[in-house]
Backbone as XML, in Angstrom:
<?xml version="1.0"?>
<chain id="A" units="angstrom">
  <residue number="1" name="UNK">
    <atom name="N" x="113.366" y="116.463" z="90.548"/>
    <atom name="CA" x="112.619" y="115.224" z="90.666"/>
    <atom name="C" x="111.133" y="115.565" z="90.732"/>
  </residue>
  <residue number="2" name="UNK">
    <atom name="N" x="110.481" y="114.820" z="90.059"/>
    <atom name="CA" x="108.887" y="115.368" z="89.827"/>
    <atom name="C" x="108.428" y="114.440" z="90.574"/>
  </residue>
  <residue number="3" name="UNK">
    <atom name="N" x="107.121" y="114.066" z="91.254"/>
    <atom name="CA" x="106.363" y="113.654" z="92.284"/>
    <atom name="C" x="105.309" y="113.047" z="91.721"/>
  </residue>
  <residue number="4" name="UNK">
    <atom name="N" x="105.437" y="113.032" z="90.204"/>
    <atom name="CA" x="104.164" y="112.260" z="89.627"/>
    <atom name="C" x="104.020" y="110.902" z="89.438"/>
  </residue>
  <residue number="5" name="UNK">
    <atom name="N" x="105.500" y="110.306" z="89.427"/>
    <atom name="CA" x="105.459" y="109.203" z="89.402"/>
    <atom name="C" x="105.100" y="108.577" z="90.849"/>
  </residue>
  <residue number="6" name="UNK">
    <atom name="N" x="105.564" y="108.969" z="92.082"/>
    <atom name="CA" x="104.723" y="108.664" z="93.365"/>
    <atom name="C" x="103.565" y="108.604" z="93.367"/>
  </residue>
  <residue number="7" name="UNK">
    <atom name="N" x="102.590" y="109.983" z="92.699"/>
    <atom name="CA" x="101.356" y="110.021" z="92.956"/>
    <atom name="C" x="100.927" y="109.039" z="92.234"/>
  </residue>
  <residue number="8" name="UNK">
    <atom name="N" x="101.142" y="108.607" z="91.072"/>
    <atom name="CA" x="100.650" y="107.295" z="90.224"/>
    <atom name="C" x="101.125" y="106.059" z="90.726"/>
  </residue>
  <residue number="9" name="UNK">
    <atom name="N" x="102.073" y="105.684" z="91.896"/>
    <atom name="CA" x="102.141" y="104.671" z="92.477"/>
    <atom name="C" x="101.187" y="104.664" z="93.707"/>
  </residue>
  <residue number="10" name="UNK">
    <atom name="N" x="100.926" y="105.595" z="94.130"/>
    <atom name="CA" x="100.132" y="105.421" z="95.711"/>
    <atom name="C" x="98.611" y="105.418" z="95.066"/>
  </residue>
  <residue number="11" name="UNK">
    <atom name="N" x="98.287" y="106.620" z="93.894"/>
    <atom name="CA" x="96.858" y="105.884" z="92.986"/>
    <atom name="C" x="96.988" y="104.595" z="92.957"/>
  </residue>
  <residue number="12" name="UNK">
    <atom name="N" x="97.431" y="103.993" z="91.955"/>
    <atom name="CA" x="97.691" y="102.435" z="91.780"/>
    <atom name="C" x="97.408" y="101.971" z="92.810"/>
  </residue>
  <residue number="13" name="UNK">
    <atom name="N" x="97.876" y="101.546" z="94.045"/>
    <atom name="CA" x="97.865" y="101.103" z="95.326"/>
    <atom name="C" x="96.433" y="101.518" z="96.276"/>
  </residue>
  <residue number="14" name="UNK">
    <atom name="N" x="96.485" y="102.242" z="96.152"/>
    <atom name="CA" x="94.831" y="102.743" z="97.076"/>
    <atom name="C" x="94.096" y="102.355" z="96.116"/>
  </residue>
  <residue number="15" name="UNK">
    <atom name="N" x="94.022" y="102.166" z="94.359"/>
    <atom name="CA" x="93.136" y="101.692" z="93.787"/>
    <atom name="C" x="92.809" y="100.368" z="93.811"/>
  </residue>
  <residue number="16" name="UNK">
    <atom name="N" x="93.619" y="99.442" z="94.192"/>
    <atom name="CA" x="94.131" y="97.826" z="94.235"/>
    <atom name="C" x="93.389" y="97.311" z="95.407"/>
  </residue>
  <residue number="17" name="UNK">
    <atom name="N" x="93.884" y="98.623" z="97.141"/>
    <atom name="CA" x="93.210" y="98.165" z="98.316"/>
    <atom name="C" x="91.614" y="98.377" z="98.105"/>
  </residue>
  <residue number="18" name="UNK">
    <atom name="N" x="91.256" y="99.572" z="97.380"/>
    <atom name="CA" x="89.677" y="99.812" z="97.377"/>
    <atom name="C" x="89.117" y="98.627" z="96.986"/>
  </residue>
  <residue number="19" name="UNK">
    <atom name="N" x="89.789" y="98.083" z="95.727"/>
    <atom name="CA" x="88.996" y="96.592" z="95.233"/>
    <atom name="C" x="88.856" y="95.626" z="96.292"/>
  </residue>
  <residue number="20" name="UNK">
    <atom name="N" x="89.990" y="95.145" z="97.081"/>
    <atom name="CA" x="90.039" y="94.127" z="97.305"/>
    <atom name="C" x="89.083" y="94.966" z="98.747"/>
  </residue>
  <residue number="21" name="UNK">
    <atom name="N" x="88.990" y="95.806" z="99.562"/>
    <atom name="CA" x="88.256" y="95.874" z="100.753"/>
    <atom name="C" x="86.691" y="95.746" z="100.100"/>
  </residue>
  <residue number="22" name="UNK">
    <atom name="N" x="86.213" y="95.945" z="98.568"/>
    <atom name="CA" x="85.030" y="96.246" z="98.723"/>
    <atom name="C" x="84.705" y="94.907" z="97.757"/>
  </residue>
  <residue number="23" name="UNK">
    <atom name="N" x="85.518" y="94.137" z="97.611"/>
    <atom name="CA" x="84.871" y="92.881" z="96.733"/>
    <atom name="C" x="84.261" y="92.039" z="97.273"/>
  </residue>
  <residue number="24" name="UNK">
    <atom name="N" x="83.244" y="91.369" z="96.293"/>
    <atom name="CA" x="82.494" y="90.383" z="96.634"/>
    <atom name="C" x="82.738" y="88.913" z="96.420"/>
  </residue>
  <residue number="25" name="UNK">
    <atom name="N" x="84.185" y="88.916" z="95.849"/>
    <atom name="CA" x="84.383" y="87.155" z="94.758"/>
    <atom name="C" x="85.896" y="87.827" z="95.332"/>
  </residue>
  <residue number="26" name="UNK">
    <atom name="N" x="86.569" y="86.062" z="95.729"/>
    <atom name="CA" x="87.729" y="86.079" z="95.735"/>
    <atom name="C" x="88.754" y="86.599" z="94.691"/>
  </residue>
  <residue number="27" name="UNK">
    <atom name="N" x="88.117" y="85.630" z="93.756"/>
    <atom name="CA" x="89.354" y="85.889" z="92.286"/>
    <atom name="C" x="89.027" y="87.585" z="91.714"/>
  </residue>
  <residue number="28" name="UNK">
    <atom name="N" x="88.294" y="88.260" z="92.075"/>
    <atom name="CA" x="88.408" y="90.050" z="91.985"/>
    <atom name="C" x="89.336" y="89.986" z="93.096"/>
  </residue>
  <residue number="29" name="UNK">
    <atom name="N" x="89.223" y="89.522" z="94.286"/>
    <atom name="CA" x="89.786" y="90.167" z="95.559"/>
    <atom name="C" x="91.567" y="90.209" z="95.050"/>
  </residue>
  <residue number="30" name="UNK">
    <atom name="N" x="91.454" y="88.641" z="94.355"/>
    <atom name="CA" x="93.357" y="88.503" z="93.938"/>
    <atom name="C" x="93.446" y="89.488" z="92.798"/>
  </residue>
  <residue number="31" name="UNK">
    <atom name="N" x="92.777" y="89.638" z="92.167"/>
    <atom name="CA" x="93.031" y="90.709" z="91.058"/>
    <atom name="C" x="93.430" y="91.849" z="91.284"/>
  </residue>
  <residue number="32" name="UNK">
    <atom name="N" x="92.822" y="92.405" z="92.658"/>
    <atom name="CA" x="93.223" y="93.508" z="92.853"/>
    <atom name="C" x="94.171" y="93.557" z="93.626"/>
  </residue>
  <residue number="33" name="UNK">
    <atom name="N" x="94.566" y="92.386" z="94.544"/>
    <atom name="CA" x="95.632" y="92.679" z="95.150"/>
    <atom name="C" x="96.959" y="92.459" z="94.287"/>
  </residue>
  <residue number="34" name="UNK">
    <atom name="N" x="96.787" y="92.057" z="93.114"/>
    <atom name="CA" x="98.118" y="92.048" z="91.870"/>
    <atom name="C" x="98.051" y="93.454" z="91.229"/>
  </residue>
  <residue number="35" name="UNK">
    <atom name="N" x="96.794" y="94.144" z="91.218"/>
    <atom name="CA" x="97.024" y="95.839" z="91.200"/>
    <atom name="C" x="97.948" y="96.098" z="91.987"/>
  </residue>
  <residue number="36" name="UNK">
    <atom name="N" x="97.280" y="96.611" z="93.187"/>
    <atom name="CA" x="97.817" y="97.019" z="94.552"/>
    <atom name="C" x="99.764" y="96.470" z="94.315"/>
  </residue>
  <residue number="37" name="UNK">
    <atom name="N" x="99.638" y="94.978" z="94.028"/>
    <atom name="CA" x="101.072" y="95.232" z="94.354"/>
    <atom name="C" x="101.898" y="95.525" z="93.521"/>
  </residue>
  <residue number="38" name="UNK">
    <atom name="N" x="101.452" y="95.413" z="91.952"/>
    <atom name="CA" x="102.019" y="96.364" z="90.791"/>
    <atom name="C" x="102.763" y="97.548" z="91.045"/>
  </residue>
  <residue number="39" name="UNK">
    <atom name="N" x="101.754" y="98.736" z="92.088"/>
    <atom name="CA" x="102.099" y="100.117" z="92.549"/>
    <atom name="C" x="103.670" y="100.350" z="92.378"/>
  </residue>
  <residue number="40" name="UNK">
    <atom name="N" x="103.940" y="98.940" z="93.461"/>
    <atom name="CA" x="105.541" y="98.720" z="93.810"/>
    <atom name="C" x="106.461" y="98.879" z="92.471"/>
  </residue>
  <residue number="41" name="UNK">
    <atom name="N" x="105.950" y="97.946" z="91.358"/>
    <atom name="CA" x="106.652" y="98.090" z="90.224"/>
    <atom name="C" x="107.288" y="99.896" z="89.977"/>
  </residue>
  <residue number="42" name="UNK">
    <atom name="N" x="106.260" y="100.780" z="89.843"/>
    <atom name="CA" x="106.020" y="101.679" z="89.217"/>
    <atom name="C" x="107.112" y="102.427" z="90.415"/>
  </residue>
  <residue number="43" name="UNK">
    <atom name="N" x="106.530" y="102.212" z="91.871"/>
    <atom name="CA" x="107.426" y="103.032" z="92.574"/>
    <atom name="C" x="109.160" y="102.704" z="92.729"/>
  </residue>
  <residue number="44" name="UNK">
    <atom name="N" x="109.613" y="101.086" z="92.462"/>
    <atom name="CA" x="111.104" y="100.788" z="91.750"/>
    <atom name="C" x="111.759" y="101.654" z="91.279"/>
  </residue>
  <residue number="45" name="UNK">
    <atom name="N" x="110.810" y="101.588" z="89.804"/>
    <atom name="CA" x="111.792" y="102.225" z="88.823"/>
    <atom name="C" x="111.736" y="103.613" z="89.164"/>
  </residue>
  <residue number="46" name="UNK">
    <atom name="N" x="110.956" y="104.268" z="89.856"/>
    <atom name="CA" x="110.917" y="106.052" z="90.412"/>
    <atom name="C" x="112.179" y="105.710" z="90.993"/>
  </residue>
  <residue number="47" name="UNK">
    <atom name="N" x="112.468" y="105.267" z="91.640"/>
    <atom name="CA" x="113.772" y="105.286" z="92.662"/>
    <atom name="C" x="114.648" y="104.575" z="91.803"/>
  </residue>
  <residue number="48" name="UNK">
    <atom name="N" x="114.687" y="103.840" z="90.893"/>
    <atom name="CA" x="116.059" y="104.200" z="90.278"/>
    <atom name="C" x="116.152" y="104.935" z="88.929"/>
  </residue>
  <residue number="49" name="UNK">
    <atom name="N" x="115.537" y="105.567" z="88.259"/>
    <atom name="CA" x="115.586" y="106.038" z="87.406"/>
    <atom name="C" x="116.551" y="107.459" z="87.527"/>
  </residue>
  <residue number="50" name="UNK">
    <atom name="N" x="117.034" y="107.700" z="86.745"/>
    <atom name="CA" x="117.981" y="108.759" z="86.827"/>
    <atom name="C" x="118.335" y="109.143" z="85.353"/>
  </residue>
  <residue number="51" name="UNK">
    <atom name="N" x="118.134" y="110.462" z="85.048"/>
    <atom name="CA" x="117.681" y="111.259" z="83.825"/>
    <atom name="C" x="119.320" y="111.376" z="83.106"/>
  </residue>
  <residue number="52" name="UNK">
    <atom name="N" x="119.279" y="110.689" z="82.052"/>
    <atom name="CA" x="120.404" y="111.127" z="81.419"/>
    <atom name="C" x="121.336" y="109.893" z="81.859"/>
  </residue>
  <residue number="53" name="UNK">
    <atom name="N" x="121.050" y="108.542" z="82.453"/>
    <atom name="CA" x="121.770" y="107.387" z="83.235"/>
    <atom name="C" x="121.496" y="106.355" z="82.199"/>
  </residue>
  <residue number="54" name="UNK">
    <atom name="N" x="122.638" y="105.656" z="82.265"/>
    <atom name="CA" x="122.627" y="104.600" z="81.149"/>
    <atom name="C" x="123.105" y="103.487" z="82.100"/>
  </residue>
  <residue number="55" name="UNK">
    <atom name="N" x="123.131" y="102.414" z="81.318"/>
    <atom name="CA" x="123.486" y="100.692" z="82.304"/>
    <atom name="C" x="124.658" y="100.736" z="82.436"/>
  </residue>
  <residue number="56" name="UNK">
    <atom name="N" x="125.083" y="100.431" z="83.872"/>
    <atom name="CA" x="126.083" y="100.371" z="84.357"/>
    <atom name="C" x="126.943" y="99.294" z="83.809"/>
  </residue>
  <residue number="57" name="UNK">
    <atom name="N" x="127.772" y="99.903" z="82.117"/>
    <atom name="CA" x="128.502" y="98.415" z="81.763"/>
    <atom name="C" x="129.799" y="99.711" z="81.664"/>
  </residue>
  <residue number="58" name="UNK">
    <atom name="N" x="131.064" y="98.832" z="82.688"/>
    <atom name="CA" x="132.256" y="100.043" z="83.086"/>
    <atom name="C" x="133.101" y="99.454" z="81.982"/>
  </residue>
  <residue number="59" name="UNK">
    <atom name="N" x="132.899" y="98.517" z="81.200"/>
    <atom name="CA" x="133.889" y="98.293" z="80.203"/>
    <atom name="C" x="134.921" y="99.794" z="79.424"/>
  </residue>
  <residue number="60" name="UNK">
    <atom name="N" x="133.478" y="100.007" z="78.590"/>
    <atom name="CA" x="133.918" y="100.928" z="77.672"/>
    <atom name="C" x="133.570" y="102.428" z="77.462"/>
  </residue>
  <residue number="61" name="UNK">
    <atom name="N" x="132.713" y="102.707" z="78.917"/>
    <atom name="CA" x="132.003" y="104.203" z="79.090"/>
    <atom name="C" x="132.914" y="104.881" z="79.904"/>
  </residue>
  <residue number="62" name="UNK">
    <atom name="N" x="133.374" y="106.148" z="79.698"/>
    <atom name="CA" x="134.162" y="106.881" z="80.474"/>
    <atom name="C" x="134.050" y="106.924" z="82.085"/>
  </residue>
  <residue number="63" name="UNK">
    <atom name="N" x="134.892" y="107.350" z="82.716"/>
    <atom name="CA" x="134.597" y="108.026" z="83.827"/>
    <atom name="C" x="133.628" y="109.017" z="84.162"/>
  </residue>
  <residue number="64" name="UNK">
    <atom name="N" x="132.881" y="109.081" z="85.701"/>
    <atom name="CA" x="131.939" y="109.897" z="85.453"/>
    <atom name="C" x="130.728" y="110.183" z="84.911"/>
  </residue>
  <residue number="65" name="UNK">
    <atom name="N" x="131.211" y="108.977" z="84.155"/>
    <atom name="CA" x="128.931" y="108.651" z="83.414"/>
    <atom name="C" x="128.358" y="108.337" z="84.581"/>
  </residue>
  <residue number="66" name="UNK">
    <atom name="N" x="127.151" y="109.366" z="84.553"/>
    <atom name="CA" x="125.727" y="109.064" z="85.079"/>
    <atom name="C" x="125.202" y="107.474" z="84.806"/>
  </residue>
  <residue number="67" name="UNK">
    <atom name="N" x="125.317" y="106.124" z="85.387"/>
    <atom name="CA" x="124.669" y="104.898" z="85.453"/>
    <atom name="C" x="123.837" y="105.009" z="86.462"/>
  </residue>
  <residue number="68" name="UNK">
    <atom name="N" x="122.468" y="104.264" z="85.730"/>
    <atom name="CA" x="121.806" y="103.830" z="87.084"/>
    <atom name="C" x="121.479" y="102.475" z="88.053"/>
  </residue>
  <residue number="69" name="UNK">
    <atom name="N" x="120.790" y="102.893" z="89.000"/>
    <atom name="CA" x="121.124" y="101.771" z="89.922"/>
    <atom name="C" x="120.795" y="100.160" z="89.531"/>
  </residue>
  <residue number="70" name="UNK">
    <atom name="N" x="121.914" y="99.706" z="89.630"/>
    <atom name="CA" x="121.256" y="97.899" z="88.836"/>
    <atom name="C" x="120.632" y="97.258" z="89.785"/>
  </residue>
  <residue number="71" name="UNK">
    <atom name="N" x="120.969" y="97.742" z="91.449"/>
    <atom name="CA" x="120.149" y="96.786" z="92.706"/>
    <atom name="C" x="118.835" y="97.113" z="92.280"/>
  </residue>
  <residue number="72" name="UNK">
    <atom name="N" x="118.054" y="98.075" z="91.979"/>
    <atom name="CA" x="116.757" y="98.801" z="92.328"/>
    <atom name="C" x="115.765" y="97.699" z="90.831"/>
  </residue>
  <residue number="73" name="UNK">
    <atom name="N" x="116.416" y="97.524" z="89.622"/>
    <atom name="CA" x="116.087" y="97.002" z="88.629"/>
    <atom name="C" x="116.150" y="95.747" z="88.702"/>
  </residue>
  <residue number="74" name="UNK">
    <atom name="N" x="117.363" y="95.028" z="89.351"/>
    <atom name="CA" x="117.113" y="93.499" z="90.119"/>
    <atom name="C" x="115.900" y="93.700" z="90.844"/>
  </residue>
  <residue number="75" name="UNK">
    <atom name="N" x="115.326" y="94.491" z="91.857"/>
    <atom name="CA" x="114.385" y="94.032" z="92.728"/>
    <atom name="C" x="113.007" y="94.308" z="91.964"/>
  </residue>
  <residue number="76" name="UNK">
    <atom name="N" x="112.670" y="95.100" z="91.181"/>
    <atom name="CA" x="111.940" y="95.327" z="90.142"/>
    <atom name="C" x="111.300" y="94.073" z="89.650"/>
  </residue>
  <residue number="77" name="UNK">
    <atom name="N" x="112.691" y="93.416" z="89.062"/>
    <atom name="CA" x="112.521" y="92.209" z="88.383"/>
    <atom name="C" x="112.126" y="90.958" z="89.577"/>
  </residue>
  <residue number="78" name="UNK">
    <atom name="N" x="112.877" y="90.768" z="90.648"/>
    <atom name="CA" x="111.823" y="90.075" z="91.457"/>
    <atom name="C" x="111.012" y="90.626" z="92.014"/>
  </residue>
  <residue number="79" name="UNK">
    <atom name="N" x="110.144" y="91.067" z="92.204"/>
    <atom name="CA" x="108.781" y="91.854" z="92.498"/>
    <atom name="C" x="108.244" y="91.477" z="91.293"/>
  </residue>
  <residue number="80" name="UNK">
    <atom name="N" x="108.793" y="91.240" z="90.190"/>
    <atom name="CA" x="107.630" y="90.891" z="88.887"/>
    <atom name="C" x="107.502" y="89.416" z="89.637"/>
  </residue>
  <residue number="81" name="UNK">
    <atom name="N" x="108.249" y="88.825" z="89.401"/>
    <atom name="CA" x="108.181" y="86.870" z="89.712"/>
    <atom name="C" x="107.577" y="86.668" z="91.368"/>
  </residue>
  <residue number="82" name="UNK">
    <atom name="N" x="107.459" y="87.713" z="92.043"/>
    <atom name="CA" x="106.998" y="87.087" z="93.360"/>
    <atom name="C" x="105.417" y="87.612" z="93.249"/>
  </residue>
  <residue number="83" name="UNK">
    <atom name="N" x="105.608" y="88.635" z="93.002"/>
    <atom name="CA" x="103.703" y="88.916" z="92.321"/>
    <atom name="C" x="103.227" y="88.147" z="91.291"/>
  </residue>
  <residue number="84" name="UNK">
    <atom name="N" x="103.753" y="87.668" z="90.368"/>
    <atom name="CA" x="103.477" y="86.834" z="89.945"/>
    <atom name="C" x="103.221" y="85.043" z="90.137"/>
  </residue>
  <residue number="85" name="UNK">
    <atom name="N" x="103.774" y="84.984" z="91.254"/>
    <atom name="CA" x="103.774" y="83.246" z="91.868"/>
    <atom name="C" x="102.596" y="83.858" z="92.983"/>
  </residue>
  <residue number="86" name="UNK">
    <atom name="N" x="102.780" y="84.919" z="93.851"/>
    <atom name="CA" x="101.737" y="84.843" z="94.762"/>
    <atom name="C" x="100.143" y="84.762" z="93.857"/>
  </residue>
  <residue number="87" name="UNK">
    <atom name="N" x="100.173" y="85.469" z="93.255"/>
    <atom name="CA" x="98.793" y="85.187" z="92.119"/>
    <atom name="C" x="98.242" y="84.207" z="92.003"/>
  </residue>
  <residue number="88" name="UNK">
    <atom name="N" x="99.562" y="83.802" z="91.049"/>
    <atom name="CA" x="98.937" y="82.253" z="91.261"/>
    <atom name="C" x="98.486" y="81.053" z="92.483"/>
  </residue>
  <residue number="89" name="UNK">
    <atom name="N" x="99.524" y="81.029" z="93.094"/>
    <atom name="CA" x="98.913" y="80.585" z="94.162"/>
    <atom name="C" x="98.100" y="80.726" z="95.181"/>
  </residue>
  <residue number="90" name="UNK">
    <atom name="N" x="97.470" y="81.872" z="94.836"/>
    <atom name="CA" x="96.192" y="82.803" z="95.376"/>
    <atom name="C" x="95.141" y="82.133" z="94.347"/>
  </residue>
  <residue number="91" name="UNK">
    <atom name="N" x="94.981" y="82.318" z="93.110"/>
    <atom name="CA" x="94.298" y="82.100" z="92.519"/>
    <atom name="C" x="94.270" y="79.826" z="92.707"/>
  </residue>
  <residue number="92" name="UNK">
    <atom name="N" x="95.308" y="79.783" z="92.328"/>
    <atom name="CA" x="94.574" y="77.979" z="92.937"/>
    <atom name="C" x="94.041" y="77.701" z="94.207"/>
  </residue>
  <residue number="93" name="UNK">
    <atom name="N" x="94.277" y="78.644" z="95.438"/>
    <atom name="CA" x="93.563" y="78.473" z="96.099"/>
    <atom name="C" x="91.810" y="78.624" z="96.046"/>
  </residue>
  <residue number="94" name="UNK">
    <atom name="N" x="91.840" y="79.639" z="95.308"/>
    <atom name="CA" x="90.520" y="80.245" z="95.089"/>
    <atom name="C" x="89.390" y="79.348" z="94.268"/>
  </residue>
  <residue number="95" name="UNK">
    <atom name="N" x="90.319" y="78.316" z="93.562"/>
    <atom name="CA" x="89.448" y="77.541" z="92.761"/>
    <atom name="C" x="88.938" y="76.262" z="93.750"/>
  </residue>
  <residue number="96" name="UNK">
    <atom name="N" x="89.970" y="75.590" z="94.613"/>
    <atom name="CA" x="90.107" y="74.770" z="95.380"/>
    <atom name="C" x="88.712" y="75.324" z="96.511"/>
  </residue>
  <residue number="97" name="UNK">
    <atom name="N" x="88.581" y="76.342" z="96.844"/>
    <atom name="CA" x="87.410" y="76.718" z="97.632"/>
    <atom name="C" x="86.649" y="77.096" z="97.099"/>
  </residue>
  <residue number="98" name="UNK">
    <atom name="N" x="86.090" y="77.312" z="95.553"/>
    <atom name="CA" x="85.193" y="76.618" z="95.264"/>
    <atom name="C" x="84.945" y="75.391" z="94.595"/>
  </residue>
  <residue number="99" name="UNK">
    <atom name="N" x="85.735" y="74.554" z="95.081"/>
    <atom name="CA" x="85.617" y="73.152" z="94.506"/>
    <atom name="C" x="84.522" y="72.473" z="95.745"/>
  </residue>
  <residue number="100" name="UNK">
    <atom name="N" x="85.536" y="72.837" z="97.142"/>
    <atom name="CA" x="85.192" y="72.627" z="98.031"/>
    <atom name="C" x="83.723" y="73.349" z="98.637"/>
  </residue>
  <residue number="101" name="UNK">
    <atom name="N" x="83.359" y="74.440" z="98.262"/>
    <atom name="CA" x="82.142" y="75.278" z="99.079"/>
    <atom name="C" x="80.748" y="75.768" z="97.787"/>
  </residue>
  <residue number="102" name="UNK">
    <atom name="N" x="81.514" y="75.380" z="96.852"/>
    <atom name="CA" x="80.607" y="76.092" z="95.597"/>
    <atom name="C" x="80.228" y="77.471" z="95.126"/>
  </residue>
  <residue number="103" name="UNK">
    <atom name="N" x="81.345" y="78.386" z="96.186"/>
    <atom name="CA" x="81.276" y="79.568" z="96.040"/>
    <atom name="C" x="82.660" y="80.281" z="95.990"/>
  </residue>
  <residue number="104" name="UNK">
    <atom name="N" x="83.016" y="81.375" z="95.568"/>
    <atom name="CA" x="83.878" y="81.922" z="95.759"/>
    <atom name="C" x="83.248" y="83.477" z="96.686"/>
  </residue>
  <residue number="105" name="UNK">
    <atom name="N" x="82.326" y="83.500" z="97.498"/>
    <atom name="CA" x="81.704" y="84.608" z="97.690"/>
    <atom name="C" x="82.168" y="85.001" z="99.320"/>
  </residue>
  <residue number="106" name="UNK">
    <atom name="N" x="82.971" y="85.699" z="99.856"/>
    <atom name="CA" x="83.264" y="85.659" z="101.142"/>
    <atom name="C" x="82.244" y="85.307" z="102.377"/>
  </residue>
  <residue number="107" name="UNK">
    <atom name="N" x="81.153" y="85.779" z="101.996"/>
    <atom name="CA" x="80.016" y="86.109" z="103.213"/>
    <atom name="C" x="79.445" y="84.944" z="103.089"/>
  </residue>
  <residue number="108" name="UNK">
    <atom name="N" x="79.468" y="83.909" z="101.890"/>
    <atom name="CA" x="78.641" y="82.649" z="101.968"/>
    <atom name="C" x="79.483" y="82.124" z="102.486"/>
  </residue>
  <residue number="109" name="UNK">
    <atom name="N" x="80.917" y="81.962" z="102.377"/>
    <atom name="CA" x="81.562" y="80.938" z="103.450"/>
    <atom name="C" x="81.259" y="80.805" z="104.644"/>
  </residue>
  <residue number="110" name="UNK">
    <atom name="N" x="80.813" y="79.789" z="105.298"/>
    <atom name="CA" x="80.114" y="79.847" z="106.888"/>
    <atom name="C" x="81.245" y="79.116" z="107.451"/>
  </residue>
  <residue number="111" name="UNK">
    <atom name="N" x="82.096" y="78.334" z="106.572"/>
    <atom name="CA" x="82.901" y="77.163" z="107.427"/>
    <atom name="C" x="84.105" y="78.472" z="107.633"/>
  </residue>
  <residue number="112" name="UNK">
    <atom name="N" x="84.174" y="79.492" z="107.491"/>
    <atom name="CA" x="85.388" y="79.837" z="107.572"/>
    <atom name="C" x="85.309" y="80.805" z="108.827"/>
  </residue>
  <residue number="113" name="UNK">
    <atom name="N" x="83.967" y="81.258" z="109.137"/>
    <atom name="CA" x="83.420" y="82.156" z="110.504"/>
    <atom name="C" x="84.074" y="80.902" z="111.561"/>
  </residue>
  <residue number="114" name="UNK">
    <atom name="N" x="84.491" y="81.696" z="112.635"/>
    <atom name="CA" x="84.525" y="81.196" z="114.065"/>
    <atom name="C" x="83.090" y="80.367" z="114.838"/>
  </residue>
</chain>
């Protein structure tokens, strides 16, 4: 098992948090946190991938075939649709406050300080 695909998920991910800790505009801030949570994608399929594994259909493949995991590729696939709805509904928020404030800029929001 090689370790590169980890290291390119935890890149991904520390690259996603750097954006969003050092942005100045919301809709970068959601951008990067749909990086950041991409990572996950990448780290899925590391954990189920298995070299020489084909789809688990037991019809007509012998005994003993190498299949790989179908839970890990279900969650894959929702992790696409829940990063994908949080986005969005990150992003309509983001428009909605600047509908409301005329900015999308964190530090100009004053109504949102204590």
């Amino acid at each position: 098992m090689t370790m590169l695909p980890f290291l390119a998920a935890g890149w991904i991910f520390l690259a996603g948090v750097y954006g969003m800790v050092t942005s100045r505009d919301i809709i970068h801030a959601v951008g990067c946190l749909a990086v950041a949570q991409s990572s996950t994608y990448v780290l899925l399929l590391t954990v189920g991938y298995r070299r020489g594994g084909i789809a688990p259909y037991f019809t007509d493949t012998p005994l003993r075939t190498r299949t790989v995991d179908p839970v890990v590729q279900a969650l894959a696939l929702t992790d696409v649709v829940v990063g994908a709805t949080v986005t969005a509904l990150l992003l309509a928020l983001a428009m909605q406050i600047r509908k409301r404030h005329g900015t999308v800029d964190p530090d100009a929001l004053t109504g949102l300080k204590g």
